[in-house]
C-alpha positions in Angstrom: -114.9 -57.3 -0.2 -112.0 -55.5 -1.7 -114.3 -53.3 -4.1 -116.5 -52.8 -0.9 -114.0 -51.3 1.0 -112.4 -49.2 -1.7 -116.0 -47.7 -2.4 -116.5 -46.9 1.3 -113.0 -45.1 1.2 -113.8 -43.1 -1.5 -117.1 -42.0 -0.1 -115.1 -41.1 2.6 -112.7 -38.8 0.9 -115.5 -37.4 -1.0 -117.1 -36.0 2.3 -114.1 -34.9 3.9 -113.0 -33.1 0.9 -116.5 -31.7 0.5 -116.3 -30.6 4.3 -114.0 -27.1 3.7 -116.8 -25.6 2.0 -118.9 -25.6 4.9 -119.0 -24.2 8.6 -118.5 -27.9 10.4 -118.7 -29.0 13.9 -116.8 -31.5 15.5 -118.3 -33.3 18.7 -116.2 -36.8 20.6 -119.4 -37.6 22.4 -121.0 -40.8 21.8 -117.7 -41.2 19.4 -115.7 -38.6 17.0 -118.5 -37.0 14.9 -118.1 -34.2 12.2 -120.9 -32.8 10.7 -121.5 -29.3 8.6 -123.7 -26.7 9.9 -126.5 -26.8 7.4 -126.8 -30.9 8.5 -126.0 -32.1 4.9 -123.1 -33.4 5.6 -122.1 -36.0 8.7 -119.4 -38.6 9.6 -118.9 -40.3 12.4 -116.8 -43.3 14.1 -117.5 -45.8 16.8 -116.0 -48.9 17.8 -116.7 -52.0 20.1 -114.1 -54.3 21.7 -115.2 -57.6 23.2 -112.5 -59.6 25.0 -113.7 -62.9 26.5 -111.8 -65.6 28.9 -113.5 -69.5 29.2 -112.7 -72.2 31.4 -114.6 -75.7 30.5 -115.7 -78.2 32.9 -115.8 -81.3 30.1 -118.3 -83.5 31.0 -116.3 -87.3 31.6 -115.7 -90.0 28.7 -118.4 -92.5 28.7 -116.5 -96.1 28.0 -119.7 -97.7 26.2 -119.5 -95.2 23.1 -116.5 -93.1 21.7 -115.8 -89.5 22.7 -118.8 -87.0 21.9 -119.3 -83.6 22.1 -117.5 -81.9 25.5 -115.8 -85.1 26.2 -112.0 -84.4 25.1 -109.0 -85.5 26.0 -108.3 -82.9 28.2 -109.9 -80.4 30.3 -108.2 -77.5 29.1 -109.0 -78.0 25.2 -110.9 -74.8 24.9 -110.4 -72.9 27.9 -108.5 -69.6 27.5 -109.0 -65.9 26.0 -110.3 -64.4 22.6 -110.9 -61.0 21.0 -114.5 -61.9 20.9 -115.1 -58.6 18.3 -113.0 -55.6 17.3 -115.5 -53.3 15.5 -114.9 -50.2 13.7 -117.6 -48.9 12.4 -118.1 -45.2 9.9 -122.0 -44.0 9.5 -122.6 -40.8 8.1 -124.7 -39.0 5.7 -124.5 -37.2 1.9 -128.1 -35.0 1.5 -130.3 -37.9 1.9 -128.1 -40.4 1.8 -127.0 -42.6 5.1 -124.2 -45.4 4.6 -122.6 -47.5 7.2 -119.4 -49.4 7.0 -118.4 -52.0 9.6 -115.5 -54.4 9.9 -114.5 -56.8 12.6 -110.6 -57.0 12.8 -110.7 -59.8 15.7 -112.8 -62.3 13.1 -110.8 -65.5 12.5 -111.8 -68.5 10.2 -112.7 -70.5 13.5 -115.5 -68.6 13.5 -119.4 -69.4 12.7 -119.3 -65.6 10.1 -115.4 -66.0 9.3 -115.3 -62.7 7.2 -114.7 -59.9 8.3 -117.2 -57.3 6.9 -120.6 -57.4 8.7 -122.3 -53.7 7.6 -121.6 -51.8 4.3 -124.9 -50.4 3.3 -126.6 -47.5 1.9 -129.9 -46.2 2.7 -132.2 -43.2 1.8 -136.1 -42.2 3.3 -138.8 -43.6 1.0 -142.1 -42.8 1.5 -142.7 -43.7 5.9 -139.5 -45.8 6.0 -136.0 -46.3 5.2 -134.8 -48.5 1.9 -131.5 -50.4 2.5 -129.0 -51.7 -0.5 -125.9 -53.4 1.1 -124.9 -56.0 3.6 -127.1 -55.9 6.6 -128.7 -58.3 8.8 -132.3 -59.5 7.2 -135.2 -58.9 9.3 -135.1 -61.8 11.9 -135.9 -62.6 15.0 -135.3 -60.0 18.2 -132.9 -61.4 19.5 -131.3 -61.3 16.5 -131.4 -58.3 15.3 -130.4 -57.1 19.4 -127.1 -55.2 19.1 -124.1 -57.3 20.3 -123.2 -54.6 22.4 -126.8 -54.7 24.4 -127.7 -58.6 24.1 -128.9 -59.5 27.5 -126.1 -62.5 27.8 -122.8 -62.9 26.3 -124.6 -66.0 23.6 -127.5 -65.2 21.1 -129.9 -68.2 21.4 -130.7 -71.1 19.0 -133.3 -68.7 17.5 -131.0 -67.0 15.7 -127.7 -67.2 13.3 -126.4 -69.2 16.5 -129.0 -71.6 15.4 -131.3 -71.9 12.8 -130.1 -69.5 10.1 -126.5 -70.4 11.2 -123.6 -68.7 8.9 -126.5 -66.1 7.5 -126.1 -63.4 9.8 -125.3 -60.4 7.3 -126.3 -61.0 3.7 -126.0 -58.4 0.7 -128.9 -57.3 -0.9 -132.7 -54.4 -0.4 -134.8 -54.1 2.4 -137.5 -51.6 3.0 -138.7 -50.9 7.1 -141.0 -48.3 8.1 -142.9 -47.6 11.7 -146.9 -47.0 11.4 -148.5 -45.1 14.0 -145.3 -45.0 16.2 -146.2 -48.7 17.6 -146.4 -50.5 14.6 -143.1 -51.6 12.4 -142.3 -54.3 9.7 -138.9 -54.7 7.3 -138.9 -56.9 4.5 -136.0 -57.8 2.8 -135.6 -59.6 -0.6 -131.2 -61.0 -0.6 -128.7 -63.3 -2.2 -127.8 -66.1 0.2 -124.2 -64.7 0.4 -121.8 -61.7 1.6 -119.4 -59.3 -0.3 -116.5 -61.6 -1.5 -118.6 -64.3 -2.5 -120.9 -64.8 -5.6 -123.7 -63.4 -5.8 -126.0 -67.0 -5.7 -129.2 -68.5 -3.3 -132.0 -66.1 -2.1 -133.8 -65.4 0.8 -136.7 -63.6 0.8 -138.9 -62.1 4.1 -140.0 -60.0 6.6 -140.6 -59.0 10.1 -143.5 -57.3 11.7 -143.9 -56.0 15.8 -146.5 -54.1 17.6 -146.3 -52.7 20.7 -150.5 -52.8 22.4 -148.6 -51.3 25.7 -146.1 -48.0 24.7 -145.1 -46.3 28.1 -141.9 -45.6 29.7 -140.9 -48.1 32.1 -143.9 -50.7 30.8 -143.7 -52.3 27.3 -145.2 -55.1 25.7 -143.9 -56.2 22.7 -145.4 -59.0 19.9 -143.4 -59.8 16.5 -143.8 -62.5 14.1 -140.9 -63.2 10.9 -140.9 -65.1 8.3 -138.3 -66.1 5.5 -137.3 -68.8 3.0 -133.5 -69.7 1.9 -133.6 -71.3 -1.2 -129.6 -72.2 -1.8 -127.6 -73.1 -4.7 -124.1 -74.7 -6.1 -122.3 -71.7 -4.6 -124.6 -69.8 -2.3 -124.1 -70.6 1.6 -126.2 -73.2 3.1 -128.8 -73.4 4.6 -127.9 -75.3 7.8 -129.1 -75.7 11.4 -126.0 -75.9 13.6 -127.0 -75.2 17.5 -124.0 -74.5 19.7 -123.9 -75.6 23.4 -121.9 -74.2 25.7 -120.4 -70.8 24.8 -118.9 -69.6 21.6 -115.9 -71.8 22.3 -118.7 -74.7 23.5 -119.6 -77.9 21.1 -121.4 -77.9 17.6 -124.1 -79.8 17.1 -125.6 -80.3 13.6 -129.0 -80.2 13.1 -129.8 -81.0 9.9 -128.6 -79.4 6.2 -130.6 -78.8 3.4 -129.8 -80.9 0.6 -127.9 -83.0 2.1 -129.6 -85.9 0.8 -128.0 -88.3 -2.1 -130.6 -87.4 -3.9 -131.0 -83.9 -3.3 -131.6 -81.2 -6.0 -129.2 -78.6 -6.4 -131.8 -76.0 -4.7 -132.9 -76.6 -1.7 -134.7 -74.4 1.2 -135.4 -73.8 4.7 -138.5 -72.1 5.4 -139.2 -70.8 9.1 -141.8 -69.1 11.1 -140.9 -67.4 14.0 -142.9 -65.9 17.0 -141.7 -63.6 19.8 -142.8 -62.1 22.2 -141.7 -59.5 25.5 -142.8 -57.3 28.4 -140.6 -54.9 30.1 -141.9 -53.4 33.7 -139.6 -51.3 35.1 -136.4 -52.9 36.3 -138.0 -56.7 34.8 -137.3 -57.9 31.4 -138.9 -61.2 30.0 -139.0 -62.3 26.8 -138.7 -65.0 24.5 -139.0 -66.6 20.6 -140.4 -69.9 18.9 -139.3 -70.8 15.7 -140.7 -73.6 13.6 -137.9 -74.2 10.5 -138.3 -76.8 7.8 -135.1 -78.0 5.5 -135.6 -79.9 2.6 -134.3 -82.9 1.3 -131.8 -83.7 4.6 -132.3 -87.4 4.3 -133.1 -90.5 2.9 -135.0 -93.3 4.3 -135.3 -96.7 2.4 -133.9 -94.9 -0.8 -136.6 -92.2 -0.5 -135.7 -88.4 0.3 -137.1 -86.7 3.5 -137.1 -83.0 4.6 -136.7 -82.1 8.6 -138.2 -80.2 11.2 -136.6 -78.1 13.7 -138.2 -76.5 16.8 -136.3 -74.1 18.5 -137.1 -71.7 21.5 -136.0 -69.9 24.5 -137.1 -68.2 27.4 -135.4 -65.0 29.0 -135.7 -62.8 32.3 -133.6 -60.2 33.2 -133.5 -57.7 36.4 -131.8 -54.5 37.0 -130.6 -54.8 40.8 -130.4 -51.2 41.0 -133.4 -49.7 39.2 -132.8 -49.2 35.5 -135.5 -50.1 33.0 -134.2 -51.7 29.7 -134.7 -49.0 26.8 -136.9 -49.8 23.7 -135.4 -49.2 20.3 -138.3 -48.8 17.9 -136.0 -48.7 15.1 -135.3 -52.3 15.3 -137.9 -53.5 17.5 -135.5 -54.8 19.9 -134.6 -53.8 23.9 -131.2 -51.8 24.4 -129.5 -51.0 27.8 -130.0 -47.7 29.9 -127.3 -45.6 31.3 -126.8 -46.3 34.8 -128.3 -44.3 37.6 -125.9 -45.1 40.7 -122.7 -43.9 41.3 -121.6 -47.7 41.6 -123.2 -48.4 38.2 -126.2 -50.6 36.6 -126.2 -54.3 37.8 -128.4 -56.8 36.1 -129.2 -60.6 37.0 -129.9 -62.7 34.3 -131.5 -66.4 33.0 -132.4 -68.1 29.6 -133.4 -71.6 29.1 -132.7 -72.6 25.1 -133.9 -76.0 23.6 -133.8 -76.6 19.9 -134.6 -80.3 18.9 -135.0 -82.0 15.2 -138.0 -84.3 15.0 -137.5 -86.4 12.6 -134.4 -87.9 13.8 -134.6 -91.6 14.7 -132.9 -94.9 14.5 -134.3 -95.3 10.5 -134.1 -91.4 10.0 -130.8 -89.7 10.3 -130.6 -85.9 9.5 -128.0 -84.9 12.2 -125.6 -87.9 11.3 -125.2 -89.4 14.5 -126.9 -93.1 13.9 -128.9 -92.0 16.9 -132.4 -92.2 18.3 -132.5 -88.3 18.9 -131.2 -85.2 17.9 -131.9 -82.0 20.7 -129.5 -79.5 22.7 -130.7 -77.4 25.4 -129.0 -74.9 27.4 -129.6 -73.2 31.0 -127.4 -69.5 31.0 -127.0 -67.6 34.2 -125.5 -64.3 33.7 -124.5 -61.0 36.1 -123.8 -57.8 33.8 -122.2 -54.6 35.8 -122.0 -51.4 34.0 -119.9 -49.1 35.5 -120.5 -46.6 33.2 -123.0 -46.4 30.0 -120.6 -47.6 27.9 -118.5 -50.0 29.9 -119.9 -53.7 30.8 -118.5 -56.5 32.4 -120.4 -59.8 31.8 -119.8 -63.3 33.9 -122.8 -66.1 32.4 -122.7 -69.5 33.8 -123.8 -72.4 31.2 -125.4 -75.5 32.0 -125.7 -77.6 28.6 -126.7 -81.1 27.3 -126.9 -82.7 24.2 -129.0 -85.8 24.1 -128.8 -87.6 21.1 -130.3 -91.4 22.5 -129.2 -94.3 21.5 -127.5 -96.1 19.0 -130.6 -99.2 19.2 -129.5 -103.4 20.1 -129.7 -102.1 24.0 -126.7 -99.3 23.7 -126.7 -96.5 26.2 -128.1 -93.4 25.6 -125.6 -91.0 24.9 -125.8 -87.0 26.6 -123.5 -84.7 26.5 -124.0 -82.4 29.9 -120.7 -79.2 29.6 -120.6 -76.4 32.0 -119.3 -73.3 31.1 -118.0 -70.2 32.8 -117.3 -67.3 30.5 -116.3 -63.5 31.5 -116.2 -60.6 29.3 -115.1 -57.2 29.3 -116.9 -54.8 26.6 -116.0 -51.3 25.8 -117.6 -49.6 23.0 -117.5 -45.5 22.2 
């Protein structure tokens, strides 16, 4: 990461010492921009803060089996505050040239992406689309690839790198996106199962394709499919399914990790296929993902090595109180947040349900390593968002959670885990 951020600097220094020659004009809206007259040459800076406060309702110890999941010693285990995110972000352009450099300086190693560099990329025009060499997220799910300054509720769902491609959210390596027809666009990306400051080892190869069959302001219907394979290695990260319940600060629950067999290989992949779909109508917002996700070699039964299944999905609404439609980025193929209308500012009611579930787990198959009949966690979110202004939000979601993970067999209780959750936020972002 080093070598990353010393090339970013210099690019940096080479613009602004290119900028002199040139009439330049200096705006602070949307964040402090600079760019010459002739357009050639560009900077700019934005930033994101994210503070978040939790309180836990654990659910209570169960005397038949030993503490799992929420059920700790004391209520107050995880409640509290975090720096949630810290962004500062520098995009700009040489020419033809676009880069973007993003670092989080709130990241700790608690967390599920515990470096600190998430973007450092650069990309050029190629033929009807854009081709990207860097650190960036691959070409995922929607939710996924939502900005965490406009996801609908403070949590992405099990459908993403909260989920199934769990510790893969930014990867280095090419991708290539383009938009056909102005309501057609795919990416596909071809990347090393690691980030800067790790070696370069794994690969993940995919892509992600949306269409829009309804393309009007206020009415939008969205369809997307993806599709990838993680094929890891000795040193590459792995490919893992770890679903978490409750909040960022909630309970992890393992759902299976390639290779994890005794008898494993030293490659082994996940291969998913995920489907999503949304439809905005004026102030209403639903949408929602399924994602089918295979990992081989997890487990062994009766000496012989078995792969998993996952199934993971959610289902989202969202309604602006006050009017405002959700706003389409075609860019990404994912829905941002409008600026509000009233004087009091945008308020928007929330709901998800997530379930993600491995199928093969059973009392003779054990993939999540619990020596249990089942292996699932779902979640209920209720969230209110209140934007006072475009860029300010203030976010209160309500989590309803339960791992079931059955029973242990010889007549032992089955064994749930059911947290609530109640998390504020307050995001500024310029």
């Amino acid at each position: 990461m080093k070598c990353a951020v010393q090339f970013f600097i210099t690019l940096v220094l080479i613009i602004l010492s290119m900028a002199p020659c040139y009439a330049i004009d200096v705006t602070i809206k949307g964040g402090p921009r600079i760019k010459s007259d002739d357009g050639n040459f560009e900077i700019g800076l934005n930033g994101r803060g994210h503070f978040d406060v939790h309180s836990f309702s654990p659910d209570h110890a169960n005397p038949d089996f030993p503490p799992f999941g929420s059920q700790l010693l004391s209520s107050n285990d995880r409640d509290g505050f975090n720096w949630r995110r810290t962004y500062g972000t520098l995009t700009g352009r040489i020419y033809s040239l676009n880069f973007k450099f993003e670092n989080d300086f709130a990241i700790n190693a608690n967390t599920p992406f515990p470096h600190s560099l998430r973007e450092a990329w650069l990309s050029t025009k190629l033929g009807p689309g854009q081709i990207t060499l860097g650190q960036f997220k691959p070409y995922r799910g929607m939710e996924e690839l939502t900005s965490s300054n406009e996801i609908t509720l403070m949590e992405r769902p099990s459908t993403s790198s909260t989920g199934i491609y769990s510790g893969r959210q930014f990867l280095t390596g090419i991708g290539y996106k383009a938009i056909i027809r102005d309501n057609i666009g795919f990416g596909i990306d071809v990347m090393s199962l690691s980030h800067f400051g790790l070696p370069i080892e794994g690969i993940t190869y995919g892509g992600r394709a949306v269409w829009l069959p309804i393309d009007k302001e206020g009415n939008i219907l969205h369809l997307g499919f993806s599709i990838s394979r993680d094929t890891t290695s000795k040193d590459s990260l792995p490919a893992r399914i770890v679903d978490i319940y409750g909040g960022r600060e909630g309970i992890s629950k393992s759902l299976g990790v390639a290779g994890a067999s005794p008898g494993a290989p030293n490659s082994n992949s996940q291969s998913t296929f995920s489907a999503e779909m949304a439809y905005s109508f004026r102030a209403l917002t639903l949408q929602g993902e399924y994602a089918i996700s295979g990992l081989d070699n997890t487990h062994e039964v009766n000496g012989n090595t078995k792969d998993s299944t996952i199934h993971a999905f959610y289902i989202q609404a969202s309604w602006f109180v006050t009017g405002e439609n959700a706003v389409y980025k075609k860019d990404r193929g994912t829905f941002g947040k409008p600026k509000p209308i009233n004087k009091l500012g945008a308020l928007e009611l929330a709901a998800r349900y997530d379930f993600a579930e491995n199928i093969n787990q059973s009392l003779s198959a054990d993939p999540c390593k619990t020596g249990t009949s089942k292996c699932q966690a779902q979640v209920i979110t209720l969230g209110i968002n209140w934007y006072p202004y475009q860029n300010i939000r203030f976010m209160l979601n309500y989590y309803l959670a339960e791992a079931n993970i059955g029973d242990a067999g010889s007549g032992t209780p089955t064994r749930k885990d059911n947290p609530s959750v109640l998390s504020f936020r307050t995001q500024l972002s310029f």
